[in-house]
C-alpha positions as CSV (number, residue, x, y, z in Angstrom):
1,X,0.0,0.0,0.0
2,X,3.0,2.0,0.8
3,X,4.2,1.8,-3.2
4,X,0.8,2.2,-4.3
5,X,0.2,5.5,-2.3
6,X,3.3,6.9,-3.7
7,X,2.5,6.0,-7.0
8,X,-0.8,7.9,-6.7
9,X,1.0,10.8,-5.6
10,X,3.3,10.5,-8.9
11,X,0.2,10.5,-11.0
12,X,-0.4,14.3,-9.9
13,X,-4.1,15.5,-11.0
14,X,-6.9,14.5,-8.7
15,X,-4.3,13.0,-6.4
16,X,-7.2,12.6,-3.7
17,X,-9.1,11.1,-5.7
18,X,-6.8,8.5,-7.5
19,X,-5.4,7.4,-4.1
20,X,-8.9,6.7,-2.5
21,X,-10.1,4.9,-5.3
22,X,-6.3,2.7,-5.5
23,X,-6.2,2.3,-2.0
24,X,-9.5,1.1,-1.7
25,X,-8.9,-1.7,-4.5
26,X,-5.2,-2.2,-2.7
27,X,-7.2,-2.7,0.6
28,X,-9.0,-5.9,-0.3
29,X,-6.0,-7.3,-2.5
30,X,-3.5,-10.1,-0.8
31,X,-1.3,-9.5,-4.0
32,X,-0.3,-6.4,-2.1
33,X,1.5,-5.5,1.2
34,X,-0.9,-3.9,4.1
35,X,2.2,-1.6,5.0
36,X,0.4,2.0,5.5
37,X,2.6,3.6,8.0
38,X,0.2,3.6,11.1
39,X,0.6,7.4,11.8
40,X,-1.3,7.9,8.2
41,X,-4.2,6.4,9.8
42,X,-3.7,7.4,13.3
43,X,-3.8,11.3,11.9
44,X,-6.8,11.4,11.1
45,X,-9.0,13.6,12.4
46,X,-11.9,11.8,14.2
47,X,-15.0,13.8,14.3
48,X,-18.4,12.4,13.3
49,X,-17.1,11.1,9.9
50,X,-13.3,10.8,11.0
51,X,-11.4,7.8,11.8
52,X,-13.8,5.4,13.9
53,X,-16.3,6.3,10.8
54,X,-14.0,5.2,8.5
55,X,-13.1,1.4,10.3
56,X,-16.6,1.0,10.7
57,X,-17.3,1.6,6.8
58,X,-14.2,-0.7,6.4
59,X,-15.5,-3.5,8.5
60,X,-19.2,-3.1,7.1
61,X,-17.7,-2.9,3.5
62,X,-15.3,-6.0,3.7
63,X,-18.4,-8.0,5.1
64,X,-20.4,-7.0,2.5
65,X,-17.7,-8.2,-0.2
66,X,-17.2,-11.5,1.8
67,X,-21.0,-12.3,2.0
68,X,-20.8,-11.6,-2.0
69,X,-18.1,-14.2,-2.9
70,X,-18.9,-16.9,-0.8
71,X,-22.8,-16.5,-2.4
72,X,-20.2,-16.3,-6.3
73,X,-18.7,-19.3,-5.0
74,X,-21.6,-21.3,-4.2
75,X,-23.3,-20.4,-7.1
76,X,-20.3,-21.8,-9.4
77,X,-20.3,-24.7,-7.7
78,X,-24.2,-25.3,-8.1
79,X,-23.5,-24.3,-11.8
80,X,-20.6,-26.7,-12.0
81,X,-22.8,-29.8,-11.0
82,X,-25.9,-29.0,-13.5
């Protein structure tokens, strides 16, 4: 995530924008290395839709997503046996 951030950074333009979008994708990826530096996170500000907002949306999110491709997966395999 580290390389990934810096490469959005490199890309200039919407930098905000890009990086959200990257890191978002980069988030749910095992292909690429969790290695944020923990003050990035620990920075942010933490009013009503600050930091606990954010984990929260993360935890709901990546639930979601699961839920969704165990349902794929079982629905290939149902497919598979037809």
């Amino acid at each position: 995530m580290r390389e990934l951030l810096k490469t959005c950074i490199q890309f200039s333009g919407d930098v905000d924008t890009v990086a959200a979008i990257a890191l978002a994708a980069g988030s749910c990826s095992t292909e690429i290395a969790q290695d944020l530096p923990v003050h990035l996170i620990d920075a942010l500000e933490n009013g009503q839709y600050g930091r606990d907002y954010i984990r929260l949306l993360d935890t709901q999110l990546m639930a979601f997503f699961r839920a969704i491709n165990s349902t794929d997966k079982r629905e290939n395999r149902y497919e598979q046996n037809d």
